[in-house]
C-alpha positions in Angstrom: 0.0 0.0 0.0 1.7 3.1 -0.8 -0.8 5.6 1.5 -2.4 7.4 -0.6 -5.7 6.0 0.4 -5.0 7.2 4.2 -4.3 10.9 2.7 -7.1 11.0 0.2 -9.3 10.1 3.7 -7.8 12.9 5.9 -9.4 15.2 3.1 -12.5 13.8 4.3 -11.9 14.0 7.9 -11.6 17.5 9.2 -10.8 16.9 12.6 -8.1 14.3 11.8 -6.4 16.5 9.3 -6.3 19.0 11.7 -4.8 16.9 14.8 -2.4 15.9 11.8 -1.4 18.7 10.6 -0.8 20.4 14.5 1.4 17.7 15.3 3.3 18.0 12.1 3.6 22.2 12.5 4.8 21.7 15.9 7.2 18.9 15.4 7.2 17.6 18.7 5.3 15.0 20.7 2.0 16.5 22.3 -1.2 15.5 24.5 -4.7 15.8 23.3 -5.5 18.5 25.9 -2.7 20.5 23.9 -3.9 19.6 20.7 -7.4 20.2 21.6 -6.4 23.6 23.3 -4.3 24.5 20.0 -7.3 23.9 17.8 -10.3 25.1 19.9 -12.1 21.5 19.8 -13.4 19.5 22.5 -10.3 16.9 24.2 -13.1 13.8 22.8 -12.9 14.7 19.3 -9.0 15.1 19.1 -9.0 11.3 20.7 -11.0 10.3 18.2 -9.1 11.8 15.9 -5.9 10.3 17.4 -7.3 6.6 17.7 -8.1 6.8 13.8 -4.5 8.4 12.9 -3.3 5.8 15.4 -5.1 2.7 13.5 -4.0 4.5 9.7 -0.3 4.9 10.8 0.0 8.4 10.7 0.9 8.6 14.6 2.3 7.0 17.1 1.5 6.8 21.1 4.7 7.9 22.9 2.9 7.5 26.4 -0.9 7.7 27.3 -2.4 10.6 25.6 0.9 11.7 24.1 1.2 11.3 20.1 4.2 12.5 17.7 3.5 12.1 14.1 5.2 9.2 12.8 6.1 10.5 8.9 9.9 12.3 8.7 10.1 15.9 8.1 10.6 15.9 4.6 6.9 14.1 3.5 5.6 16.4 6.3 6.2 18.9 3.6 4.3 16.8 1.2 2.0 15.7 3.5 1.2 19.4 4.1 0.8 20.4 0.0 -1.4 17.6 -0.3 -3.5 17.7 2.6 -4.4 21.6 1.5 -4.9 21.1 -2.7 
C-alpha cells in the first residue's frame, strides 16, 4: 500500500487532518488536551481523531495521551501540499 488512500481520507476528515497537521507544524510530541487547546475543539474529538490516525499509521502513542506524528520531516512537507490542494 503506498498511502495514498490514508491521505485521500484525511481530506475527508476534518478533525483528523487537523490533529495531523498540528502535530506535524509543531514537530514535537504533544497530548490531546494541547492539541485540543491549540485547535479550539473538545479533548473527545481530538482522541478520536488520534485513535483513527493511530489505527491509519500516521501517529504513534509515545505515552498515554501523548502522540508524535510518525512521517519524517521531509513528507511532512508533502503531506502538508497535499493535505491543502
Amino acid at each position: 500500500m503506498d498511502g495514498s488512500g490514508e491521505l485521500d481520507s484525511l481530506k475527508r476528515a476534518e478533525s483528523q487532518r487537523q490533529v495531523l497537521l498540528c502535530l506535524v507544524e509543531h514537530n514535537e510530541s504533544m497530548s490531546s488536551r494541547e492539541i485540543a487547546k491549540e485547535l479550539g475543539l473538545t479533548v473527545n474529538a481530538v482522541n478520536i481523531a488520534l485513535f483513527n490516525l493511530y489505527n491509519k499509521g500516521l501517529v504513534d502513542r509515545i505515552s498515554r495521551g501523548i502522540y508524535k506524528y510518525k512521517i519524517g520531516p521531509i513528507l511532512s512537507v508533502l503531506l502538508t501540499d497535499h493535505l491543502e490542494r
